[in-house]
C-alpha positions, 0 to 999 in steps of 0.5 A, spaced: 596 576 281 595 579 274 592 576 269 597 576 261 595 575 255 599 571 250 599 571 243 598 563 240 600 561 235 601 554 231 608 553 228 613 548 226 617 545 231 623 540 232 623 534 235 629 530 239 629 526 234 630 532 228 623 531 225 618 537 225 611 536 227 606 541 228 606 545 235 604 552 239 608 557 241 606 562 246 608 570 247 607 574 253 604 581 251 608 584 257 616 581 256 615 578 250 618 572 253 616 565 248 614 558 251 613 552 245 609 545 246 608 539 241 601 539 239 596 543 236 590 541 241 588 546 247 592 541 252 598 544 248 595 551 249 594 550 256 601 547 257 604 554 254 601 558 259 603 554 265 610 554 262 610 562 262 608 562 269 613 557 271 618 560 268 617 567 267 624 571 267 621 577 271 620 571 276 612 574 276 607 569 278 601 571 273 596 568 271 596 567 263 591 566 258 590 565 250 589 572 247 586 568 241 581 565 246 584 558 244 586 556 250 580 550 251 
């Protein structure tokens, strides 16, 4: 298992209900591949790296970590 940085970065995200609040967006380094979370607290951070496992489109299982160290 390989550990990947991601880039994180705090944005704009919309809602089911249409509304914009604040959120998280994470980039893998290696395939560039993008997974979001509502909420700017290390919990949403920590959300997106286990969605970039889960759902990685190489089907690798890394391990992911904040390139920022924002992931506490």
């Amino acid at each position: 298992m390989a550990q990947v940085e991601c880039d994180i970065q705090e944005t704009t995200l919309e809602n089911e209900e249409g509304i914009e609040v604040d959120g998280i967006t994470a980039t893998c380094s290696r395939c560039g591949n993008e997974t979001e979370s509502f909420g700017t607290s290390g919990a949403s951070v920590r959300r997106c790296l286990v969605l970039m496992r889960e759902n990685c489109p190489k089907g690798e299982a890394n391990f992911y970590v904040a390139s920022s160290g924002e992931d506490e």
